[in-house]
PDBQT receptor file of N, H, CA, C and O in Angstrom, charges set to zero:
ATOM      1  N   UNK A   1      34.560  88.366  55.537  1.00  0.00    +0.000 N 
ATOM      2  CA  UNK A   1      35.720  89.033  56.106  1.00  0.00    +0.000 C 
ATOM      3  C   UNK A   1      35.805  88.758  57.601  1.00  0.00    +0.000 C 
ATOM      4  O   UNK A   1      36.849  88.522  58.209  1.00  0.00    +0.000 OA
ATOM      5  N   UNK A   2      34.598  88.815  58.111  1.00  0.00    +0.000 N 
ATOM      6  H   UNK A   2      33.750  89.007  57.616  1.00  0.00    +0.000 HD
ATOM      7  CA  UNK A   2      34.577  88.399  59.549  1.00  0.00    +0.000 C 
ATOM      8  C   UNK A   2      35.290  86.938  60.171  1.00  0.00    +0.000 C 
ATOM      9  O   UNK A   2      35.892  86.571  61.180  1.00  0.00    +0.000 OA
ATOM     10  N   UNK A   3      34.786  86.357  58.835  1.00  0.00    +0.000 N 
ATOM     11  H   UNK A   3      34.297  86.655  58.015  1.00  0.00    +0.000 HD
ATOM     12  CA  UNK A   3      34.905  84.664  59.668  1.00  0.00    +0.000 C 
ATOM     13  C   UNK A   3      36.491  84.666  59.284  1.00  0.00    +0.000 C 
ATOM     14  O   UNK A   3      37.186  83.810  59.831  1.00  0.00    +0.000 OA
ATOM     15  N   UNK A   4      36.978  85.390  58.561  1.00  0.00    +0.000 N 
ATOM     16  H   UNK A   4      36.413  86.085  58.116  1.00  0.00    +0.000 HD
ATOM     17  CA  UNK A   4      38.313  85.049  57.984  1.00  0.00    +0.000 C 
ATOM     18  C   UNK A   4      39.521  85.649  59.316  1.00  0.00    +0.000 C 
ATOM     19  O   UNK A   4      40.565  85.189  59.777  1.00  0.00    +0.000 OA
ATOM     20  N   UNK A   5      38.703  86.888  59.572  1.00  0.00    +0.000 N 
ATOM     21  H   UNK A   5      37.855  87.262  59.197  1.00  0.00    +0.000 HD
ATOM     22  CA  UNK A   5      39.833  87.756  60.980  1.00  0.00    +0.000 C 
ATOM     23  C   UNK A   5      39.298  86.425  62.040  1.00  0.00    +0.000 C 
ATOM     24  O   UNK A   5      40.308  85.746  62.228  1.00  0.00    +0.000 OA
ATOM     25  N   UNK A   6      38.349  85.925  62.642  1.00  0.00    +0.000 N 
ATOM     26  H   UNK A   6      37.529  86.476  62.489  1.00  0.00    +0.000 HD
ATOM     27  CA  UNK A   6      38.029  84.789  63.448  1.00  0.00    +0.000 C 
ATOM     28  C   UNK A   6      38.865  84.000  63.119  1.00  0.00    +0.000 C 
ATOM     29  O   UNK A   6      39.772  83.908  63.947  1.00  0.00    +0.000 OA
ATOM     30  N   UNK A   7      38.965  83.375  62.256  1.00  0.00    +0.000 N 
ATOM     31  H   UNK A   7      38.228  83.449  61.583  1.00  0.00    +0.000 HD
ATOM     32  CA  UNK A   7      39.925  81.786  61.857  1.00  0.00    +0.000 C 
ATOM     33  C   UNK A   7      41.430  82.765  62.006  1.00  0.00    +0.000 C 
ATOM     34  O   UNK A   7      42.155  82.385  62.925  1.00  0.00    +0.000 OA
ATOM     35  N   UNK A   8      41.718  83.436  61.555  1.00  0.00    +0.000 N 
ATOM     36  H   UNK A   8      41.129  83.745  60.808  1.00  0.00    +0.000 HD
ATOM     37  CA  UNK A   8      42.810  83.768  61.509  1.00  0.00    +0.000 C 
ATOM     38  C   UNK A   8      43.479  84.495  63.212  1.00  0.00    +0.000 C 
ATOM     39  O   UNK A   8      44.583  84.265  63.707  1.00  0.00    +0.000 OA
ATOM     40  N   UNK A   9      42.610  85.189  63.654  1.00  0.00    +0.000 N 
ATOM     41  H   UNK A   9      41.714  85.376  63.252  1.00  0.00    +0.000 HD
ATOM     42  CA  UNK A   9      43.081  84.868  65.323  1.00  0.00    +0.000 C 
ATOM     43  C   UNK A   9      42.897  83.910  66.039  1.00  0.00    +0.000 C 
ATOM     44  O   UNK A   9      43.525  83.918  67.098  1.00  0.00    +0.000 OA
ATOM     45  N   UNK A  10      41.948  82.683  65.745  1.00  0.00    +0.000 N 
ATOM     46  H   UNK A  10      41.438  82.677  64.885  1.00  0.00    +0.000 HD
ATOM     47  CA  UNK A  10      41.858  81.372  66.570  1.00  0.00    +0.000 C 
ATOM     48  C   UNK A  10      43.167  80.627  66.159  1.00  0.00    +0.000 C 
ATOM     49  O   UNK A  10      43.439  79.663  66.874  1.00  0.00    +0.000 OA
ATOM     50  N   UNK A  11      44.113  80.929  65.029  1.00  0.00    +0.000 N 
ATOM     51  H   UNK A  11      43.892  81.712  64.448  1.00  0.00    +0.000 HD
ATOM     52  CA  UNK A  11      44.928  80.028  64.652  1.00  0.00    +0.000 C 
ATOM     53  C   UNK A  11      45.991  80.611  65.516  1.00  0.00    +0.000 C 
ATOM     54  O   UNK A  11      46.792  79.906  66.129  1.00  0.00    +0.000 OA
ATOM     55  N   UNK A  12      45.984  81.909  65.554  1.00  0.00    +0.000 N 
ATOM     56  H   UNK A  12      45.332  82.482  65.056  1.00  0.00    +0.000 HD
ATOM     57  CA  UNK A  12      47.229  82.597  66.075  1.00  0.00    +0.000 C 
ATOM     58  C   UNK A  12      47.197  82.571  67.720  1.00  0.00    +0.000 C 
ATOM     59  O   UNK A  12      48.248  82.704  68.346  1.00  0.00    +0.000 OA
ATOM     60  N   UNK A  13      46.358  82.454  68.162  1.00  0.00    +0.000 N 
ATOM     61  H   UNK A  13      45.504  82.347  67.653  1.00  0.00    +0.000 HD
ATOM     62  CA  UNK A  13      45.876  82.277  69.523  1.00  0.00    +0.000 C 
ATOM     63  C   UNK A  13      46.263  81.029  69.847  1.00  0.00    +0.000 C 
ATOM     64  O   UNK A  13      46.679  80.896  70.998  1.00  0.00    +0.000 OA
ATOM     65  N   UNK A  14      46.245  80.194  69.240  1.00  0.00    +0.000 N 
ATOM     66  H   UNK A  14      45.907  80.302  68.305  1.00  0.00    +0.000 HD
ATOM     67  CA  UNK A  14      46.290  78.353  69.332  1.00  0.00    +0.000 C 
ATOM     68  C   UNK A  14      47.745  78.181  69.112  1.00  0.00    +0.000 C 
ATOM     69  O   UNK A  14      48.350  77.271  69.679  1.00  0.00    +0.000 OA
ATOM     70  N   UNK A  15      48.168  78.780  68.537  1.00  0.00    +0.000 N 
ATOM     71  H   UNK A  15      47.676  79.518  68.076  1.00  0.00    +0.000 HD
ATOM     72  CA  UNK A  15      50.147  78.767  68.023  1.00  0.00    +0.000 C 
ATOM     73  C   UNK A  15      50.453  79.195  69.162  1.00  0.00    +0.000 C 
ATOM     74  O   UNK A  15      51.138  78.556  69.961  1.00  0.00    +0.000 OA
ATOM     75  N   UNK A  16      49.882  80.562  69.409  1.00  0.00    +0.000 N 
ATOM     76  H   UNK A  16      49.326  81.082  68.761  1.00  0.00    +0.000 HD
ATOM     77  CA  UNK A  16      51.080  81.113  70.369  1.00  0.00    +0.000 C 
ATOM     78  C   UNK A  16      50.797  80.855  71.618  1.00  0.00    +0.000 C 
ATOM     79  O   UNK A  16      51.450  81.662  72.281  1.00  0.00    +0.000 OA
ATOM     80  N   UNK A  17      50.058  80.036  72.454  1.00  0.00    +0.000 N 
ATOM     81  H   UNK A  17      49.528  79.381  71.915  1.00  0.00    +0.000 HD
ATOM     82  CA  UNK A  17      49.510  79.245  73.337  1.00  0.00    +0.000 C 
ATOM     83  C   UNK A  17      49.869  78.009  73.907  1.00  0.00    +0.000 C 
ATOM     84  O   UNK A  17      49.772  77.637  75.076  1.00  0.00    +0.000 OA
ATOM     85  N   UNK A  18      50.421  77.261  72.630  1.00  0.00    +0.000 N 
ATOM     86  H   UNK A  18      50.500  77.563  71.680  1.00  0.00    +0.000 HD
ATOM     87  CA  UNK A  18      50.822  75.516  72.908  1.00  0.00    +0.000 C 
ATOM     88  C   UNK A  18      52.288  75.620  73.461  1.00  0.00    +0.000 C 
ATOM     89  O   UNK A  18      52.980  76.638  73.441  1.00  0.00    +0.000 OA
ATOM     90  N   UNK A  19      52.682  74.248  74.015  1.00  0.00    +0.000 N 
ATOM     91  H   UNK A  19      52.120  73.421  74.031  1.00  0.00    +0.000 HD
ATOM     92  CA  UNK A  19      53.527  74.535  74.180  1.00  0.00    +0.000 C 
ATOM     93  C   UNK A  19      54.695  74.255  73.642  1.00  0.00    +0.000 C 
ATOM     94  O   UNK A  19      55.804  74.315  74.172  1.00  0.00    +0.000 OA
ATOM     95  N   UNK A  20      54.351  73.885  72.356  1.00  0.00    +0.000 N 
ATOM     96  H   UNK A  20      53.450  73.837  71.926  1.00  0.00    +0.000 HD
ATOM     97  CA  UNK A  20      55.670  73.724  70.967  1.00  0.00    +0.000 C 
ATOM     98  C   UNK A  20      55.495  75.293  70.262  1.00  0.00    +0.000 C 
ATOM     99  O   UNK A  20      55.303  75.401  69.051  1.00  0.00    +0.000 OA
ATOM    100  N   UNK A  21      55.587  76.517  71.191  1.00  0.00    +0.000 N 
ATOM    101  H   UNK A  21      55.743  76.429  72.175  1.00  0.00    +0.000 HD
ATOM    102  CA  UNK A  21      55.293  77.810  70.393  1.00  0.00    +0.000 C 
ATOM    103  C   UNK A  21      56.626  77.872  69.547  1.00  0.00    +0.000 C 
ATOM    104  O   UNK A  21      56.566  78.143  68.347  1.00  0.00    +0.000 OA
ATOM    105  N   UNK A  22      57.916  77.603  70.222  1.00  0.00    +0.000 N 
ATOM    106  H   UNK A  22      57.965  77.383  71.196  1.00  0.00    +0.000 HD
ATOM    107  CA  UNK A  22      58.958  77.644  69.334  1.00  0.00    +0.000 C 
ATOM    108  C   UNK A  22      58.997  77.076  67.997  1.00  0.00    +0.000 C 
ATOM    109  O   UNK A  22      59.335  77.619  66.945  1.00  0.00    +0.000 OA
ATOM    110  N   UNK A  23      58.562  75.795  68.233  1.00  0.00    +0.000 N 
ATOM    111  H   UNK A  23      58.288  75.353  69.087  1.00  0.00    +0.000 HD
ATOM    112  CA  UNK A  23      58.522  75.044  66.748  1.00  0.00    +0.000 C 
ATOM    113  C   UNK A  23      58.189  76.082  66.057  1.00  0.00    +0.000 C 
ATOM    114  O   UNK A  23      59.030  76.714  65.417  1.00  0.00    +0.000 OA
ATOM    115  N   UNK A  24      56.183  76.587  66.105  1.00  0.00    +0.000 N 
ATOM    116  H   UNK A  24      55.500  76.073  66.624  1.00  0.00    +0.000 HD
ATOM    117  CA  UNK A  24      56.121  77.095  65.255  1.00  0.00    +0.000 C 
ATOM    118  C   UNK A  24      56.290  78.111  64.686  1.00  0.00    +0.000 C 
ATOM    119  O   UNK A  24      55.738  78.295  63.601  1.00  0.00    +0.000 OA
ATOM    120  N   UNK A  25      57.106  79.065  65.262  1.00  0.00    +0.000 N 
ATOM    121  H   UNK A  25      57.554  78.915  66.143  1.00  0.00    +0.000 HD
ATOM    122  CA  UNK A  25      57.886  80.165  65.018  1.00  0.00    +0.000 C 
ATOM    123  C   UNK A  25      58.484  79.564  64.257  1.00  0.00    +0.000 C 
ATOM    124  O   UNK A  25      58.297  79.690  63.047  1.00  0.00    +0.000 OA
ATOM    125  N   UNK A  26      59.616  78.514  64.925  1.00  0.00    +0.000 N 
ATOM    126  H   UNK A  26      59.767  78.411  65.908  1.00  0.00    +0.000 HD
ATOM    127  CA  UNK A  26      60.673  78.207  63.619  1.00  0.00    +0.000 C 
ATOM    128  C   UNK A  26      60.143  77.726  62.051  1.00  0.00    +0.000 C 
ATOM    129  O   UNK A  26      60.940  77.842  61.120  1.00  0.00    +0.000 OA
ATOM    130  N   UNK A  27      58.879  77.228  61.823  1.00  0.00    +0.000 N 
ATOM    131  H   UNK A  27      58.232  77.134  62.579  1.00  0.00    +0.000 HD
ATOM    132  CA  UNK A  27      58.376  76.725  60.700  1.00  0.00    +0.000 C 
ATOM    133  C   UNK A  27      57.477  77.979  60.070  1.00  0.00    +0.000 C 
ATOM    134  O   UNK A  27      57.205  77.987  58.870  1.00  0.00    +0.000 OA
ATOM    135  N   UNK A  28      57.190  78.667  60.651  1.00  0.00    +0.000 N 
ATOM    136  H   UNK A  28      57.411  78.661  61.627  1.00  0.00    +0.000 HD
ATOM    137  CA  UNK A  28      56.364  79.949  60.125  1.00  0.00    +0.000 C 
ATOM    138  C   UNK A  28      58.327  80.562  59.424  1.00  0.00    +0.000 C 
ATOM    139  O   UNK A  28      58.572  80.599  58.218  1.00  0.00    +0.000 OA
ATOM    140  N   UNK A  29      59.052  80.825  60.172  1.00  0.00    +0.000 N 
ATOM    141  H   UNK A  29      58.853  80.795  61.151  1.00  0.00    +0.000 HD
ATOM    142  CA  UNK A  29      59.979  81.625  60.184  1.00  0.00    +0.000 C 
ATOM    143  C   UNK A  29      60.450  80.966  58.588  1.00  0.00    +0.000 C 
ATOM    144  O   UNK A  29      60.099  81.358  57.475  1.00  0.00    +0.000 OA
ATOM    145  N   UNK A  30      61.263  79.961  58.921  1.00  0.00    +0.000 N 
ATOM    146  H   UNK A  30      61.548  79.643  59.825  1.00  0.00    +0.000 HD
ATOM    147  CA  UNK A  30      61.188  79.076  57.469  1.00  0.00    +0.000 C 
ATOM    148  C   UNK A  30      60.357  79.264  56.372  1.00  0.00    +0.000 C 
ATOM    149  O   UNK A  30      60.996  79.508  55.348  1.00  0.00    +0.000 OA
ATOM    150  N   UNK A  31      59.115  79.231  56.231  1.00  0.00    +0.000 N 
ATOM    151  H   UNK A  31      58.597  79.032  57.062  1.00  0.00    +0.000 HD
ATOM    152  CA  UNK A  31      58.056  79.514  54.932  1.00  0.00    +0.000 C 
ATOM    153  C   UNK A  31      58.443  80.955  54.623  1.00  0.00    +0.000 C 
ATOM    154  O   UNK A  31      58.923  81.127  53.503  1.00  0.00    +0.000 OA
ATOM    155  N   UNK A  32      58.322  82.024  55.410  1.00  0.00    +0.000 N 
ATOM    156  H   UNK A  32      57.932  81.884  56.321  1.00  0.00    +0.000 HD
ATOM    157  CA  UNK A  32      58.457  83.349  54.937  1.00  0.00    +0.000 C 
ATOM    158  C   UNK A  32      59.655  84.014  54.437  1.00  0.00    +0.000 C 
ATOM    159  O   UNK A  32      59.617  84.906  53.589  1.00  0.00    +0.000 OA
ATOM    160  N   UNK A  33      60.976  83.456  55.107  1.00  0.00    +0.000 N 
ATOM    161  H   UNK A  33      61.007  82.732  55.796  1.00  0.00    +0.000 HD
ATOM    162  CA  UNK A  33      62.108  83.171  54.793  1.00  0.00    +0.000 C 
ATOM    163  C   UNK A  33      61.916  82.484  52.844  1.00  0.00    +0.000 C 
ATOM    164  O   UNK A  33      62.341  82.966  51.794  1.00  0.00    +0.000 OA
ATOM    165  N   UNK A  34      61.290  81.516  53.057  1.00  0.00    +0.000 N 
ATOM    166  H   UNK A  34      60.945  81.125  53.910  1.00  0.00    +0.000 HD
ATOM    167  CA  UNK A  34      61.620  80.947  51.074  1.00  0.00    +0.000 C 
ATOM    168  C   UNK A  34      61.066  81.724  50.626  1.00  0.00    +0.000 C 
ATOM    169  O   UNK A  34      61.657  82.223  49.668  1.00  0.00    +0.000 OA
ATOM    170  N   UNK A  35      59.465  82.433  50.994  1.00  0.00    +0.000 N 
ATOM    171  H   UNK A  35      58.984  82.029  51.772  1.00  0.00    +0.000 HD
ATOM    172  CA  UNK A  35      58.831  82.965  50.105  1.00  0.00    +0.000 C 
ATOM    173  C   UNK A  35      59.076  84.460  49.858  1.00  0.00    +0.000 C 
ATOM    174  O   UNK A  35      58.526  85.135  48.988  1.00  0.00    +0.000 OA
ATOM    175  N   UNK A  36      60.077  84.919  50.847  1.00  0.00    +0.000 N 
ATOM    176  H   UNK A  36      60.524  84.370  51.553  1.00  0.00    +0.000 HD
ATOM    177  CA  UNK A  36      60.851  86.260  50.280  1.00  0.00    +0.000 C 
ATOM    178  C   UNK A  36      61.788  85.906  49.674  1.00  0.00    +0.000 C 
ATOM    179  O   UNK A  36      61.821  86.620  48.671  1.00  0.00    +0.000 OA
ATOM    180  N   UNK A  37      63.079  84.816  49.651  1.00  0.00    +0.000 N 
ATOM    181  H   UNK A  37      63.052  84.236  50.465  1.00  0.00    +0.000 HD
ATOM    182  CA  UNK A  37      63.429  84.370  48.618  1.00  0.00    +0.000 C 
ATOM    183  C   UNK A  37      63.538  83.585  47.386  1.00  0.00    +0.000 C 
ATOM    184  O   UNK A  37      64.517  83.190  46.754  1.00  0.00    +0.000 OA
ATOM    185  N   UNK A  38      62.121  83.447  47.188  1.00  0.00    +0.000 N 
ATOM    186  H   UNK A  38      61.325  83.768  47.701  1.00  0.00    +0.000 HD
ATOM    187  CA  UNK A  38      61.909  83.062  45.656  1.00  0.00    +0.000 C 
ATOM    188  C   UNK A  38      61.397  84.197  45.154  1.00  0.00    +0.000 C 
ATOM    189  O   UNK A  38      61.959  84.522  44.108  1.00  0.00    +0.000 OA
ATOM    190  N   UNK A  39      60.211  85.206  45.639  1.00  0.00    +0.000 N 
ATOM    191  H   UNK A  39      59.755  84.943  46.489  1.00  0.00    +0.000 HD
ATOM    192  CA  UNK A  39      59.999  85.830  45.133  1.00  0.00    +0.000 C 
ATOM    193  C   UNK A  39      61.082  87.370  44.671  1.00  0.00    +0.000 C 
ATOM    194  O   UNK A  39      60.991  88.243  43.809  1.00  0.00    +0.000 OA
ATOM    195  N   UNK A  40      62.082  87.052  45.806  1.00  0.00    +0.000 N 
ATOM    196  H   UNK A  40      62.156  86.342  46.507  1.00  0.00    +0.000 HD
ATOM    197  CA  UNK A  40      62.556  88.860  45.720  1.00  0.00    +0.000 C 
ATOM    198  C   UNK A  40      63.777  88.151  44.558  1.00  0.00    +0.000 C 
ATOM    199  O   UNK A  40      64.167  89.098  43.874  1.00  0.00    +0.000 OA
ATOM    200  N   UNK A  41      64.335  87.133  44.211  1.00  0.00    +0.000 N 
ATOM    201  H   UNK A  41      64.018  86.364  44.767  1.00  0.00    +0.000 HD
ATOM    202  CA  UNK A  41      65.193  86.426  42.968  1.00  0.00    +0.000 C 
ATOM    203  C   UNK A  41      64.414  86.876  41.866  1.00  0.00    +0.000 C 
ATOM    204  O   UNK A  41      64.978  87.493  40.963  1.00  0.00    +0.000 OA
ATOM    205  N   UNK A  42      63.179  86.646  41.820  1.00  0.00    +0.000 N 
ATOM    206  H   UNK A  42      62.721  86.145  42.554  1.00  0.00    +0.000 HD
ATOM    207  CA  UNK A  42      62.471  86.811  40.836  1.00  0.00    +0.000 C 
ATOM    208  C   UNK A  42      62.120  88.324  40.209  1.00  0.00    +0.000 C 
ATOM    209  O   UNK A  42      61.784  88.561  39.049  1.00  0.00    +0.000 OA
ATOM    210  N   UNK A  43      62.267  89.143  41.150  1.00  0.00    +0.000 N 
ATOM    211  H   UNK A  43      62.540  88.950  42.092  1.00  0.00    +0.000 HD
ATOM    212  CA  UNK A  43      62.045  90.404  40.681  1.00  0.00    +0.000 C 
ATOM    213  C   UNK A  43      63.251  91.029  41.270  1.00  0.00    +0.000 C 
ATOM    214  O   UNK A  43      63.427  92.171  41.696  1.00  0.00    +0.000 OA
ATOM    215  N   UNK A  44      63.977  90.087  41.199  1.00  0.00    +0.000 N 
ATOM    216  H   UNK A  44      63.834  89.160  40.853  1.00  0.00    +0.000 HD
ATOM    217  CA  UNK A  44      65.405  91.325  41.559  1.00  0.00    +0.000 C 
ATOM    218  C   UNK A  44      66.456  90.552  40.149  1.00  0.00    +0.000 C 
ATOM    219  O   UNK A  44      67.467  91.020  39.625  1.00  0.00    +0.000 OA
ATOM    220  N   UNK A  45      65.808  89.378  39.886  1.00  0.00    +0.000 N 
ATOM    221  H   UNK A  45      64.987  88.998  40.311  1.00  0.00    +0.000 HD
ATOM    222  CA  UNK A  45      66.057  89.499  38.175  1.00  0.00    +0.000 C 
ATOM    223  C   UNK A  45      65.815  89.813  36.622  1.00  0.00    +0.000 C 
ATOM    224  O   UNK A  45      66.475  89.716  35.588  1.00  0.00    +0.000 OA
ATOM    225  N   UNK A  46      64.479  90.255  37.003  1.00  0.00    +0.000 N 
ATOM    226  H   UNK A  46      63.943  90.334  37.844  1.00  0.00    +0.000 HD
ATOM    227  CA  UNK A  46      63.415  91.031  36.135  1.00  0.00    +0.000 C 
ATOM    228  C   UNK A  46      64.513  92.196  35.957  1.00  0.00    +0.000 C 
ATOM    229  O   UNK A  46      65.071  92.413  34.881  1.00  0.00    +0.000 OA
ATOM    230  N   UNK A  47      64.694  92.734  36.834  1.00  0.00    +0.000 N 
ATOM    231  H   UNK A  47      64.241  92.558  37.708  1.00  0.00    +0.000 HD
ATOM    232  CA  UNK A  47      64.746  94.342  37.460  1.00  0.00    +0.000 C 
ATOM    233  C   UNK A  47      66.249  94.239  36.558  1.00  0.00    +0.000 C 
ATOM    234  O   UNK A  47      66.260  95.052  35.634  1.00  0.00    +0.000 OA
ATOM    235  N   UNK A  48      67.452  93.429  36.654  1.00  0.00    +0.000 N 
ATOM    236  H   UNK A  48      67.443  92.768  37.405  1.00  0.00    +0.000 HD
ATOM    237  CA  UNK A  48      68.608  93.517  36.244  1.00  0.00    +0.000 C 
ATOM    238  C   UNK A  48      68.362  93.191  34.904  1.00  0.00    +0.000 C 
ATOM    239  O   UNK A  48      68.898  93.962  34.108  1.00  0.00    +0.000 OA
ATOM    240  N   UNK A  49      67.687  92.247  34.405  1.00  0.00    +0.000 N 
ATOM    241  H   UNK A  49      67.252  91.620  35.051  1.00  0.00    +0.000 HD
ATOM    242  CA  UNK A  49      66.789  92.581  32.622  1.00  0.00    +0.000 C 
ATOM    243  C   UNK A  49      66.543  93.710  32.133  1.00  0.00    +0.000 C 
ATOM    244  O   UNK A  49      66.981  94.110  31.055  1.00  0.00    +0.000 OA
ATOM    245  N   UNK A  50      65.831  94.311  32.872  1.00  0.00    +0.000 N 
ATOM    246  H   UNK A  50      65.474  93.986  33.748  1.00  0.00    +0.000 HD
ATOM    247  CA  UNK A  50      65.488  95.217  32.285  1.00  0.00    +0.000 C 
ATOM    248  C   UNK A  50      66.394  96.711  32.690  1.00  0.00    +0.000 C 
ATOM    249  O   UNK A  50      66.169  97.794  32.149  1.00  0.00    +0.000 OA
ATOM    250  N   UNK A  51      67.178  96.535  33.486  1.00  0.00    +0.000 N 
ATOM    251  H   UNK A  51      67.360  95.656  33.926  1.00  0.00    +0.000 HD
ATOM    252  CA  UNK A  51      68.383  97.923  33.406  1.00  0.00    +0.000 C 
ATOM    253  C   UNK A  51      69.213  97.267  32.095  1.00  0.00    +0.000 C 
ATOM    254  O   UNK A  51      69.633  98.193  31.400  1.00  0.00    +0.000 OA
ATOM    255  N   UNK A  52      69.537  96.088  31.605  1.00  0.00    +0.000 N 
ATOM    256  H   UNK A  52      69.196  95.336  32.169  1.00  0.00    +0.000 HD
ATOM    257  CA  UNK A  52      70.709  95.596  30.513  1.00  0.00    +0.000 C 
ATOM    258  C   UNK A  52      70.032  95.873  29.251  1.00  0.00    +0.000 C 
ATOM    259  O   UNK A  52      70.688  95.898  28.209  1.00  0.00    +0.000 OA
ATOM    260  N   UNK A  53      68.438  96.141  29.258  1.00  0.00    +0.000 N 
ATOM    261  H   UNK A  53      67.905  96.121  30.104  1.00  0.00    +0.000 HD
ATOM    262  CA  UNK A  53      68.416  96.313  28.024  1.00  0.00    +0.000 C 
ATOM    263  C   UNK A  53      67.898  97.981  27.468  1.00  0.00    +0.000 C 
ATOM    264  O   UNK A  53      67.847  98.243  26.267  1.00  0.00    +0.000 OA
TER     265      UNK A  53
């Protein structure tokens, strides 16, 4: 758990540091962006399944 909070603030430290920080905002922003919309399609069509039946 330790080494994982370490890697995971050395990465965030190193992003928000360089000086392409925008890029990676915009490419972080992008991934989380699809992955709330594939997943919330997916259970926001479950969800209308199962009120129709």
């Amino acid at each position: 758990m330790g080494f994982f909070f370490f890697g995971i603030s050395t990465v965030s430290w190193v992003i928000c540091t360089t000086s392409r920080r925008k890029e990676w905002a915009d490419i972080m922003l992008d991934y989380v962006h699809h992955k709330r919309c594939s997943f919330l399609s997916n259970s926001w069509a479950s969800f209308l399944k199962r009120l129709k039946s």
